[in-house]
N, C-alpha and C positions, 0 to 999 in steps of 0.2 A: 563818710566811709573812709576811715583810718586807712594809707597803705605804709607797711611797717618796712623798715629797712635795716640792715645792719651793712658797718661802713669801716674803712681806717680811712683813717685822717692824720697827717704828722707822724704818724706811726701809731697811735692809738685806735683801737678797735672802740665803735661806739653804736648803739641804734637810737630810731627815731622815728620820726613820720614825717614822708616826703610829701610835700604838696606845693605845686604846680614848679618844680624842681629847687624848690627849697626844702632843703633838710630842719628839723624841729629837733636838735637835739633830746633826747631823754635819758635818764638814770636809774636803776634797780634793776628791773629784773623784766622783759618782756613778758614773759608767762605767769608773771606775778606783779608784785607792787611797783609799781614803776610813777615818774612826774615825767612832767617838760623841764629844763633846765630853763628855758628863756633865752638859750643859746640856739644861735638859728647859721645855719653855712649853704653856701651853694653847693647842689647836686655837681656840678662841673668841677668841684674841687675837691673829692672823694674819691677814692677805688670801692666802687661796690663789692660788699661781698656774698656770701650764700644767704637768704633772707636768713634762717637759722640752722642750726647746724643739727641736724637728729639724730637723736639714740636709735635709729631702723627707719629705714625705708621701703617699704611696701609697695611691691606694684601691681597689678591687678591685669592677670591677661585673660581674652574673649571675654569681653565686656560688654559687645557692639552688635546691635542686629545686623548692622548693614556688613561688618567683617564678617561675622559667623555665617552669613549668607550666603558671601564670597568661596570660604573657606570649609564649606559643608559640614560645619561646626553647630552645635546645638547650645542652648542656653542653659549652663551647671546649677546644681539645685545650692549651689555656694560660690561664693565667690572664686577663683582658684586667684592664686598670687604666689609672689615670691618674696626674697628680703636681697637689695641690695647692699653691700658693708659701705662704713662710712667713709673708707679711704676713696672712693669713687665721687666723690659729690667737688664740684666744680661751681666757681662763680659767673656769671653773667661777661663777657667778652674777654672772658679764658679762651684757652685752646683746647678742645679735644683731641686727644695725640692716641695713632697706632698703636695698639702696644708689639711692646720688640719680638714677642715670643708667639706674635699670630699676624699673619700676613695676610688671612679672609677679609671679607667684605664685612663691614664696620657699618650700622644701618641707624640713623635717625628714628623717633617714635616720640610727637608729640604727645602732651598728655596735660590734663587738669592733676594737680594735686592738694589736696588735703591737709591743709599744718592743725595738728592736735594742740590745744592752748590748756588744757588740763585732764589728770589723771583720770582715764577713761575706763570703766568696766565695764562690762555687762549692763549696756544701757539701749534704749528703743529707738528707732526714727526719729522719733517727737522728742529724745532728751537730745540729739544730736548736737542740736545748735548752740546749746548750752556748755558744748566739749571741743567743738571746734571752731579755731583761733580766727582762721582764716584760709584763702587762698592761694596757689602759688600756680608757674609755669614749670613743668619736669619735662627732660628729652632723656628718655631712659634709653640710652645708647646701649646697642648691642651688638657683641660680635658674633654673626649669626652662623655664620662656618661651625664654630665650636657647640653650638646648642644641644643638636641632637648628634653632634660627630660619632658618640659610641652609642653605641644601639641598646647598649645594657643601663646607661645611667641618664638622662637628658641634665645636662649642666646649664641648667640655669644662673644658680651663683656664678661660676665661672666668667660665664660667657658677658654679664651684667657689671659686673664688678672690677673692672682692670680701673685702674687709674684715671680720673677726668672722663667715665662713663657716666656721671648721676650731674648734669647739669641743673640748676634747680634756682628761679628768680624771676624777674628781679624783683620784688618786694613782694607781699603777702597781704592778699587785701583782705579788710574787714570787712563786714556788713553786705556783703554781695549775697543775691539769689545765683548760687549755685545751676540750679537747672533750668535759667536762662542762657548759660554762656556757651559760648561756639568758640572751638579750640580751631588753630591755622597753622600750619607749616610752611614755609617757604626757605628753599635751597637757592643763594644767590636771587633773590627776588622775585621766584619762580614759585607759585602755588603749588606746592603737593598735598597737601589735607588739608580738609575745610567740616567741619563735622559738627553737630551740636551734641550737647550732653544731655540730652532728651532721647538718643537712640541707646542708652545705656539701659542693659540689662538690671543693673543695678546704681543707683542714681548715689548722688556723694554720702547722704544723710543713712542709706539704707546700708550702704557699705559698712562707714565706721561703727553701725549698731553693729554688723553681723562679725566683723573682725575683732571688735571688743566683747564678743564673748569665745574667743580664741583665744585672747591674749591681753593681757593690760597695755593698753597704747597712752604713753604718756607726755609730757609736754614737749613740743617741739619735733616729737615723730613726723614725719610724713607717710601718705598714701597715696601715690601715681594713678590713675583710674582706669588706667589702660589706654589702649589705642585704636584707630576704626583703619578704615584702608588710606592707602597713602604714603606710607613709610617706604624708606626705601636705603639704597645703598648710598654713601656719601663718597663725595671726591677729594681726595687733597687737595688743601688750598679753596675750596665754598666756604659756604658762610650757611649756616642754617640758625633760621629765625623761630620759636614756636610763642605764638603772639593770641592773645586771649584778650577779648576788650574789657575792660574793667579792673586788670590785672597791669596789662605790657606786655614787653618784648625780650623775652630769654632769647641772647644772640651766642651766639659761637664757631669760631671758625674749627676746621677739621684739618687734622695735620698729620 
């Protein structure tokens, strides 16, 4: 079970596959024809960066029986989501920074996401697996002051999308059953959500059917699955972990 990475090195941008924190150098193309070079480096002598960089990221909110339960929320007869822009996406022990122009509270939200490995249409449950690359850790940071602020528009983009909001890593696993995994949050080493992907409304494979006939999702996109309870406001100066076994540890401090 390949987990895929992308890195600089020397100043050079490269991916690979990490295994048991050696890096496995590769060439061409992730989402396409790619080898091993035969060139192998230690994880410790890398700056990781975002496993891939996507053309749209998708996020997927009231997903969760156990939140909509909370939340007197009911189960959509469709997915609902949003799109985060790409200046938002953040690597693995970056900093999530305030932005200047809003002083609310800035909130964590664990999440499984979904990396697209090829051009996706209009396709069923059962073609899923065959369209998606892999795995990943997403903390769809939000500034939650700003969401519903005016009553006339709810600004999702907005509120989603400031700069070092779209934390997203560290690597992207292959070959993983999806709807065994259990997503984790912890603030400073502190559990805040613990949840598996078994109380999803809509499960990873049914999702990318039902938003590929939305939209062509294509390689390297991402899709966030949403989040169950647990999230919550972040302090300056923590460290928020969102840790998936099979996957790792998306770490970032809050600034």
């Amino acid at each position: 079970m390949p987990n895929w990475i992308r890195f600089e090195h020397a100043g050079n941008i490269n991916f690979g596959q990490l295994v048991h924190e050696t890096i496995s150098i590769y060439a061409g193309e992730m989402f396409g024809d790619n080898h091993a070079t035969g060139e192998t480096i230690p994880r410790a002598d890398v700056s990781l960066l975002t496993p891939c960089v996507p053309g749209k990221l998708l996020g997927l909110w009231n997903n969760f029986h156990q939140r909509a339960e909370k939340e007197g929320l009911t189960r959509p007869p469709h997915p609902l989501y949003f799109a985060k822009t790409d200046n938002c996406y953040l690597a693995p022990e970056q900093t999530i920074r305030q932005p200047a122009s809003y002083r609310g509270p800035v909130i964590f939200e664990g999440e499984l996401g979904v990396v697209i490995g090829k051009t996706c249409r209009a396709i069923s449950p059962e073609q899923a697996d065959e369209y998606i690359f892999g795995y990943t850790c997403v903390n769809d940071v939000t500034a939650v002051g700003i969401l519903n602020a005016d009553p006339s528009f709810a600004q999702w983009g907005r509120s989603k999308s400031f700069d070092t909001f779209g934390p997203i890593g560290p690597v992207i696993a292959s070959g993983i059953e999806p709807d065994q995994l259990i997503v984790r949050s912890l603030v400073n080493d502190v559990e805040k959500q613990n949840y598996p992907v078994t109380d999803m409304f809509y499960r990873p494979r049914e999702i990318v059917s039902l938003l590929s006939h939305d939209m062509t999702l294509n390689p390297g996109d991402v899709i966030a699955c949403a989040t169950s309870i647990g999230a919550e406001r972040m302090r300056k100066g923590s460290t928020v972990e969102i840790e998936i076994a099979g996957i790792g540890v998306l770490r970032n401090r809050f600034e």
